[in-house]
N, C-alpha and C positions, 0 to 999 in steps of 0.2 A: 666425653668424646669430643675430640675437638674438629670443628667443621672448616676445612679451607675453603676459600671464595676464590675464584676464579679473575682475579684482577684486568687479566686481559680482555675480557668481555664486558664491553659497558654496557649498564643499565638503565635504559631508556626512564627517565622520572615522567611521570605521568599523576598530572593534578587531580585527586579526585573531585574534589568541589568545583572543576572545571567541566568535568563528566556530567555533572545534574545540572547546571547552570550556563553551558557553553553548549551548542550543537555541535559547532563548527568543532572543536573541540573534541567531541562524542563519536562524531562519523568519523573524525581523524583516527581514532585511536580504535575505533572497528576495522576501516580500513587497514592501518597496520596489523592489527592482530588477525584478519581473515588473508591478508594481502593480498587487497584488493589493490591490482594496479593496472599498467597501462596493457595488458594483455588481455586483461578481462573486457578493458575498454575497446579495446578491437574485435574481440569474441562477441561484446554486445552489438558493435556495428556489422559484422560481417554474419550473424544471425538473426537482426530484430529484423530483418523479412518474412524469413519463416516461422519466427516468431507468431510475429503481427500476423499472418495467416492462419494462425492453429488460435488466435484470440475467438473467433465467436465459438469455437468447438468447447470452447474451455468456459467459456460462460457460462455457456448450457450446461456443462458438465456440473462445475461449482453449487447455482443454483437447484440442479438437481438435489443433490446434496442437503444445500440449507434447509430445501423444504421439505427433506424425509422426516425431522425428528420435530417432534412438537415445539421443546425450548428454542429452537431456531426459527423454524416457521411463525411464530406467534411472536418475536422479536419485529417482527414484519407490522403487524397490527399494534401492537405493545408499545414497541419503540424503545426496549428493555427486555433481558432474559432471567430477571427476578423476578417479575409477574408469571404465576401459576397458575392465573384464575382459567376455567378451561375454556375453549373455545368452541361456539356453534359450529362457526367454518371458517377453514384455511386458507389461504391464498393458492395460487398454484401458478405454474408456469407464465399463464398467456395472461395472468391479470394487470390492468396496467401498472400498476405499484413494482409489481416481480420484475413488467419490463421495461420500467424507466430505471433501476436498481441493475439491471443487465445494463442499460448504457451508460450508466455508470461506472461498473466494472469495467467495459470494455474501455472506457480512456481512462482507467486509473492503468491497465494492462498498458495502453499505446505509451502511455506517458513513464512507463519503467524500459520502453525502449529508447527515450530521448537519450539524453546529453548527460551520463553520471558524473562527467567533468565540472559541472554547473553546479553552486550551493542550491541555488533554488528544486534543486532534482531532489535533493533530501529535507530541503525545509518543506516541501511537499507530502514527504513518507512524514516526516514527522504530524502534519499536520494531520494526516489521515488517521494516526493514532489517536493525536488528540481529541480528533471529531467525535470518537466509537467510546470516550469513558464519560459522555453527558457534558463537554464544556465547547466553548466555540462553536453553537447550534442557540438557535432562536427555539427552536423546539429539538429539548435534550435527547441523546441516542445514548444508551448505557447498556454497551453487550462485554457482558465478562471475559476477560482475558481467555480463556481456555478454549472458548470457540473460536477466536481471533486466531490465537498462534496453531489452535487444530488445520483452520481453513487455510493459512499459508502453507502449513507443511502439504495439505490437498492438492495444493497450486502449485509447488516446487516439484512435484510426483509428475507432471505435466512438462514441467520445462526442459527447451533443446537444448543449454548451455550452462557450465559449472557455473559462468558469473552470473547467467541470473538466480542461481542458488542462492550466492553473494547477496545480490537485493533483494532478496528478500528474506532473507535470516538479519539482514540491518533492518528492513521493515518490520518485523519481529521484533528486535530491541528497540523501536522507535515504539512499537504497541505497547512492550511491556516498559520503553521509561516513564508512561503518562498510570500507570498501574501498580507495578510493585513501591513498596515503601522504602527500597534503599537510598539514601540519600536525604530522607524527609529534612534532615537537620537544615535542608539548604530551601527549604518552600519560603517563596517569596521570595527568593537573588533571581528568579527567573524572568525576562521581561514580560507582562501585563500582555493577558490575550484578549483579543478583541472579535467577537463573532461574527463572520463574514460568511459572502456566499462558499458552498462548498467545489466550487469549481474553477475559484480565485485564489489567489495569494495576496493578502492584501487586494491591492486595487489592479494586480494583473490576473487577466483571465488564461487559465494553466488547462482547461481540459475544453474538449467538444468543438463547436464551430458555433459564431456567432449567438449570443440569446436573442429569439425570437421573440417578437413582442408579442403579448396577449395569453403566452402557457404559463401555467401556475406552477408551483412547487410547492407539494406538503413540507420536505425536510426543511427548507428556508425561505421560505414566500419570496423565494425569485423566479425569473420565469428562464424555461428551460426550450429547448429546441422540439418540437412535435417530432421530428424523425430522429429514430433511436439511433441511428448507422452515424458512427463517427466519420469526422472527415478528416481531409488534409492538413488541418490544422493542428492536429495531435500526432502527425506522423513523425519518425524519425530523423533528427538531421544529419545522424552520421552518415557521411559519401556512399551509395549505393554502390559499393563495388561487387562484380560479378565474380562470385565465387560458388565451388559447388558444394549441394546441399551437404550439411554434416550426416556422417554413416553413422548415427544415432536414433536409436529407435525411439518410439515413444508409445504411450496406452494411449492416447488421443486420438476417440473419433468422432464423428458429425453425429449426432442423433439422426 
């Protein structure tokens, strides 16, 4: 049977060994293939206020959640969801661990309202990947893929606008490029990761408000702010235009 090809339709060549070893590269070709573009970028400016308002409802919600099922909750103590050893006792909402892990959350949330225009926005998402399979931590974090991409799909169930769907089904393949094996053939073209605080890039600080001096941190012995409540520093830069709210509903509420 013979197959005619459509001549008039070019097809876009796409490196794959550009795909494991390029980011810049990776997000391009997500972008295009979810087409993600300058509409979405406007739909994230003209929503990350209500957004960023429905952020501590969603905290709450989330960590509700992690801390129903034991392999998650003992992730918390563990610092890995291969350990089964069983546990005395759990963490639960108001303990501090739970709630410096909530502000956490909350400017990883503020910080997918910034600027998707920016690399630094997705060398970010990627980094957060990296963090969660045990590399780029002074003291290693190794939670399996399946909780990751569950808890995103939890967090997209919540959100007001199609493109944040967008960021975070790329934050999803940015989880699963530091996880599945496709590509192995290219391990080592990557450039050399260096472990740093988790709230830096490099040597720019990406989330929270100023480090205060004298708090500790378990995940990275640096020290982190005593008050959990993000500031202006993690807020959005796109133009605060007055627009009104989206006639989209959501399951989002305050405990």
């Amino acid at each position: 049977m013979d197959v005619k090809l459509d001549s008039s339709r070019p097809v876009k060549h796409v490196d794959r060994k550009e795909l494991y070893t390029n980011l810049e590269a990776r997000v391009s070709y997500l972008h295009s293939f979810l087409d993600f573009n300058s509409s979405d970028v406007e739909a994230l400016a003209s929503g990350a206020k209500y957004i960023k308002a429905l952020i501590p409802a969603v905290v709450n919600i989330v960590y509700k959640k992690l801390l129903e099922s034991d392999i998650t909750s003992r992730a918390f103590h563990t610092r890995n969801t291969i350990d089964e050893t069983p546990m005395d006792e759990y963490l639960h909402e108001e303990s501090p661990q739970i709630q410096r892990r909530k502000m956490f959350l909350r400017w990883y949330l503020m910080r997918i309202c910034s600027d998707p225009t920016q690399m630094d926005f997705w060398r970010y998402l990627d980094k957060v990947g990296m963090l969660h399979c045990g590399r780029g931590r002074m003291n290693p974090l190794n939670i399996e893929y399946m909780h990751l991409g569950v808890c995103l799909g939890f967090i997209q169930d919540v959100a007001l606008v199609r493109a944040i769907g967008k960021v975070i089904w790329i934050q999803n393949d940015l989880f699963a490029k530091w996880y599945v094996r496709d590509g192995e053939e290219f391990a080592g073209k990557s450039p050399d990761i260096d472990a740093d605080k988790e709230d830096y890039l490099g040597d720019k600080k990406i989330l929270g408000e100023s480090i205060a001096s004298g708090s500790s941190s378990e995940d990275d012995q640096t020290s982190v702010p005593s008050c959990p409540a993000p500031s202006d520093a993690g807020a959005c830069p796109f133009p605060r235009s007055e627009v009104p709210a989206p006639a989209i509903e959501t399951n989002v509420c305050a405990d």
